[in-house]
C-alpha positions in Angstrom: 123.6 -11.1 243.7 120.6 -11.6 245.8 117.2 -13.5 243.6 114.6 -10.8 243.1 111.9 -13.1 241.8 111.3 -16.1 240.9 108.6 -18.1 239.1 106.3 -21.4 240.3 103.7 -23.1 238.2 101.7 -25.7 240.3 100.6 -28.5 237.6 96.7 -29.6 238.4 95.5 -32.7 237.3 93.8 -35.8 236.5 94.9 -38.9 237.5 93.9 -42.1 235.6 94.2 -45.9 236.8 97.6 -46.6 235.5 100.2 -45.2 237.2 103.1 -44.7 234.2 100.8 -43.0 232.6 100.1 -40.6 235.1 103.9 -40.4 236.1 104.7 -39.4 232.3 101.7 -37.0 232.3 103.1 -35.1 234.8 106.9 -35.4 233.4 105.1 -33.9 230.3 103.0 -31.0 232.5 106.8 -30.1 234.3 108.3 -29.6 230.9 105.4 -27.4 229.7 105.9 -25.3 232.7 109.5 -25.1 232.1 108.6 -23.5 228.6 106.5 -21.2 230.2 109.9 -19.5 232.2 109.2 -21.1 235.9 111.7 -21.8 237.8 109.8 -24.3 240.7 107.1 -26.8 239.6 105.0 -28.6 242.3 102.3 -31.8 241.4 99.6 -32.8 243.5 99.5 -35.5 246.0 99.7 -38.8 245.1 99.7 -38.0 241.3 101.1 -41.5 240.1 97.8 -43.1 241.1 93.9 -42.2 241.6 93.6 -41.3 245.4 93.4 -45.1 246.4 93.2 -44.4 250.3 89.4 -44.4 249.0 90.1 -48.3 250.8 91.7 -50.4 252.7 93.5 -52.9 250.3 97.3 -54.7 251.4 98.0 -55.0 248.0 98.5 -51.7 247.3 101.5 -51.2 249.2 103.1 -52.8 245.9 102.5 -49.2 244.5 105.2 -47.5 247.0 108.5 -47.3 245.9 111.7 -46.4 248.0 113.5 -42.8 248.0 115.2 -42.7 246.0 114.0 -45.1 243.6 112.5 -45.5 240.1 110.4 -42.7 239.8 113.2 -40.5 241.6 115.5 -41.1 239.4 113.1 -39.7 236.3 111.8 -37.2 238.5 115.3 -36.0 239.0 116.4 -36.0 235.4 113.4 -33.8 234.5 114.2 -31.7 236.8 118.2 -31.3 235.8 116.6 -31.4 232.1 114.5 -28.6 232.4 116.4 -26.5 234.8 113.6 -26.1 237.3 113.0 -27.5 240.7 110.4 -29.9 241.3 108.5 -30.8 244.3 106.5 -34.3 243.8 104.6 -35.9 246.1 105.7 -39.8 246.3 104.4 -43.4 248.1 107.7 -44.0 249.7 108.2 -47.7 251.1 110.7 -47.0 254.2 111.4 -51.0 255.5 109.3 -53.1 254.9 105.4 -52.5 257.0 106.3 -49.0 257.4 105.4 -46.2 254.4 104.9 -42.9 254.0 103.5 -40.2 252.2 106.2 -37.8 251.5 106.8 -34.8 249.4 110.7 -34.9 247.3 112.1 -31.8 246.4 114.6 -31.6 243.0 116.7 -28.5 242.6 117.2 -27.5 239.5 120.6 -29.7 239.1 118.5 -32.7 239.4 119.9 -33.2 243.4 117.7 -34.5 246.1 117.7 -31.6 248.9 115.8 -33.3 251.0 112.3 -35.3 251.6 109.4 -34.1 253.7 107.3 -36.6 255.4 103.3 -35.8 256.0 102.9 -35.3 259.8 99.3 -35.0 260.1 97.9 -38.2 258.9 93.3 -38.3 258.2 91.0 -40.9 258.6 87.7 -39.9 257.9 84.9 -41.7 255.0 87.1 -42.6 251.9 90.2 -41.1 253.1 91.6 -44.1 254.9 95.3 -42.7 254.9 96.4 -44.3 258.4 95.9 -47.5 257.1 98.6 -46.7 254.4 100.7 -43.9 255.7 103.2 -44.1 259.0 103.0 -40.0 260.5 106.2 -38.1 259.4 109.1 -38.5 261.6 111.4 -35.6 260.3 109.5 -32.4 261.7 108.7 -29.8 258.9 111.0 -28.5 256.7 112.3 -25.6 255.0 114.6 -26.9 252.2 117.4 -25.4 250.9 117.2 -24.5 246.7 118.4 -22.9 244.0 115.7 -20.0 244.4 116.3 -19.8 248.1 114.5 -22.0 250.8 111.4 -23.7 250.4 108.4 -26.0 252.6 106.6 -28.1 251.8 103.6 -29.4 253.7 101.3 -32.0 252.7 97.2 -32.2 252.1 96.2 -32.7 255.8 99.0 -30.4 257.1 96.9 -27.8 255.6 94.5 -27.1 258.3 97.3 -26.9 261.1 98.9 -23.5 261.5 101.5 -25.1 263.8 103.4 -26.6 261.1 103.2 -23.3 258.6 104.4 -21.7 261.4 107.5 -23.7 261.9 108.0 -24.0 258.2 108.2 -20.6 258.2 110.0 -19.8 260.7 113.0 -21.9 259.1 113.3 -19.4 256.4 110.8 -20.6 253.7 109.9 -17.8 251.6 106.6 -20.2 250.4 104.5 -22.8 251.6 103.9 -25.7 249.2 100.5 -28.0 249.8 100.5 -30.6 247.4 96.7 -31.7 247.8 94.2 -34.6 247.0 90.7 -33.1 248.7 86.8 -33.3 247.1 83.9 -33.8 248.1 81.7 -36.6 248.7 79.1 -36.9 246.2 76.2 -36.9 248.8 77.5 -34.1 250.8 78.1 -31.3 247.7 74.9 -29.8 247.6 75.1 -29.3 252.0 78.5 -28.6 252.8 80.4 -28.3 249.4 80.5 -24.4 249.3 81.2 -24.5 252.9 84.4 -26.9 253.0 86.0 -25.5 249.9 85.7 -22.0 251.5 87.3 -23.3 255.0 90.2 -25.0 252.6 90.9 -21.6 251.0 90.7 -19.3 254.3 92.6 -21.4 256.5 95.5 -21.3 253.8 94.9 -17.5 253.0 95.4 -17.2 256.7 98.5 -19.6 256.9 100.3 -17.1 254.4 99.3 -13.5 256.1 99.9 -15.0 259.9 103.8 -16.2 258.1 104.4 -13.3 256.1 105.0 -16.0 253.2 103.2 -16.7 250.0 101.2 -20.2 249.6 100.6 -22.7 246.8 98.1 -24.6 246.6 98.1 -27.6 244.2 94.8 -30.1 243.6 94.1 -32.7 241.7 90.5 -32.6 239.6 87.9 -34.7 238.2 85.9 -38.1 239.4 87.8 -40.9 241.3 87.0 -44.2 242.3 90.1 -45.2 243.5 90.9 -47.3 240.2 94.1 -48.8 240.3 95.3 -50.3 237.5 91.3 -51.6 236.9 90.3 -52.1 240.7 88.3 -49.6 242.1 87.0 -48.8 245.8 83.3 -49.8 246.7 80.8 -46.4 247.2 80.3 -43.5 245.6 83.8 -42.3 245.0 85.1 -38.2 245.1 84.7 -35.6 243.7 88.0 -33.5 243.4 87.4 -29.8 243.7 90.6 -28.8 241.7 90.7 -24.6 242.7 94.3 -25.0 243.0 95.7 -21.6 243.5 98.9 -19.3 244.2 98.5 -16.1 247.3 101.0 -13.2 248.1 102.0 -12.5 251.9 98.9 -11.0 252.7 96.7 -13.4 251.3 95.5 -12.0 248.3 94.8 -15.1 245.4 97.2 -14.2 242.7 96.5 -17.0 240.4 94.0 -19.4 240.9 92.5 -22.7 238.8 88.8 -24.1 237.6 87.3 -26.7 240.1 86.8 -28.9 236.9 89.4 -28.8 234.5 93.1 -29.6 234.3 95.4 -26.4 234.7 98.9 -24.9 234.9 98.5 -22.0 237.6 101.8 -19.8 236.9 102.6 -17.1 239.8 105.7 -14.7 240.8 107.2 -15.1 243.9 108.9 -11.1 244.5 111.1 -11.1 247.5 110.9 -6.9 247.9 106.7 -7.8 248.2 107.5 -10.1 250.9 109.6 -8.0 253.1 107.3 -4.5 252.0 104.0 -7.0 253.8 106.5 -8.3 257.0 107.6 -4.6 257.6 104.2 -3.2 257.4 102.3 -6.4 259.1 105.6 -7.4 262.0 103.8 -10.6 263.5 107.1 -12.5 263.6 108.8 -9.8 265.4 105.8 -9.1 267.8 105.2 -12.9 268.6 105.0 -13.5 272.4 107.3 -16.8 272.3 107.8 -16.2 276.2 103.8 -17.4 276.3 103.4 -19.8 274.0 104.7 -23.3 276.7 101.3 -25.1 276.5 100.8 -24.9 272.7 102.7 -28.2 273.4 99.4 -29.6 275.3 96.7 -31.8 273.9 94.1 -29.8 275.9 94.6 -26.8 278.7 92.3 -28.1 281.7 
């Protein structure tokens, strides 16, 4: 019998300077969701640590860890534990120079279905993730799960409608951004309303254009990049939390504070997804015959 529905809880949080504590923060977060009947649990970006791409520092390539690994391997026995699948978003250490941020999905038997690695990779004022991070080298990806198939993009992916498309199109009934985005302390009272506006619009948009519902999953609270007691120079972020859950058409159906730690809990209901893709048919009308230079850097 074909799923009807099925539940996802997207766990936002703080992350403090050590990173066990954070890992069995979360493990403790999955297993509340669990209680609360969910069948898919997604963490932030990066949740073992504080966002440390705030600088450029060798030794914190110590804090990847190879897939699987360590943190796998409890990752993957809360997930058989608890029944749910769980999408985490991991430091992996590839060979040795070469790392990447990359999402891990769990199914709810505690297997591995597959890893997604971030394609689009910032560097901009405190976000120095190309110093860390080698670009994804496995496309995006809809994986295949216990409640059907699934993407996952990651953070910076978020403002590209190139991969949610793809994702998409490989069958993903949602789009999962596991996130690590605030505001610079100097910046908020300019341009804070502004960029968390574009960050929720441009996602809205990614699920109506797809047909496909989105989660959204932030982190919150103050960061200096502290890592076990070293923190970056300046000012640090300011993480805007607002982590929140939208149906096909875009409408918010769940949605967190911008300030306190949260368990956003929405439905994912398959007959809603196929009423919006009969009623709104931009897959089916899609000019694919025209679309050759999307490939392009620039049309000159």
């Amino acid at each position: 019998m074909a799923l009807e529905k099925f539940r996802v809880a997207l766990i936002q949080m703080s992350c403090g300077p050590e990173p066990e504590q954070n890992l069995d923060k979360a493990l403790s977060r999955v297993a509340e969701a669990a209680g609360r009947g969910v069948q898919v649990v997604c963490l932030p970006e990066l949740f073992q640590t504080q966002y440390f791409c705030q600088r450029e520092d060798h030794s914190l390539f110590d804090l990847a860890e190879p897939i699987p690994g360590p943190t796998t391997q409890k990752l993957s026995a809360a997930a058989r534990a608890h029944g749910v699948v769980i999408i985490a978003s991991l430091f992996e250490k590839r060979a040795p120079g070469v790392f990447h941020n990359t999402a891990a999905t769990f199914d709810s038997n505690g297997a591995l279905r597959g890893i997604y690695r971030k394609m689009h990779i910032p560097d901009d004022p405190l976000y120095y993730e190309k110093f860390y991070f080698t670009p994804g080298d496995l496309g995006f990806r809809a994986l295949e799960t216990s409640v059907g198939r699934l993407g996952t993009l990651v953070c910076w992916d978020q403002w590209y409608p190139e991969g949610a498309r793809l994702t998409a199109l490989q069958g993903a009934s949602v789009l999962f951004y596991p996130t690590a985005i605030g505001w610079h302390p100097a910046e908020k009272a300019e341009f804070g309303v502004a960029q968390h506006d574009a960050w929720r619009t441009i996602q809205r948009a990614h699920a109506i254009a797809n047909g496909v519902y989105v989660a959204v999953v932030n982190r919150v609270g103050f960061e200096t990049g502290n890592v076990r007691g070293k923190s970056a120079p300046g000012q640090g972020l300011e993480f805007w939390g607002g982590s929140f859950f939208c149906d096909p058409f875009g409408r918010v159906l769940a949605e967190a504070s911008q300030d306190h730690e949260e368990i956003v809990v929405g439905d994912v209901d398959f007959k809603a997804l196929e009423d919006v893709r009969r009623n709104w048919p931009f897959l089916r009308d899609r000019r694919i015959d025209a679309y050759g230079l999307i490939t392009n850097r620039l049309i000159d």
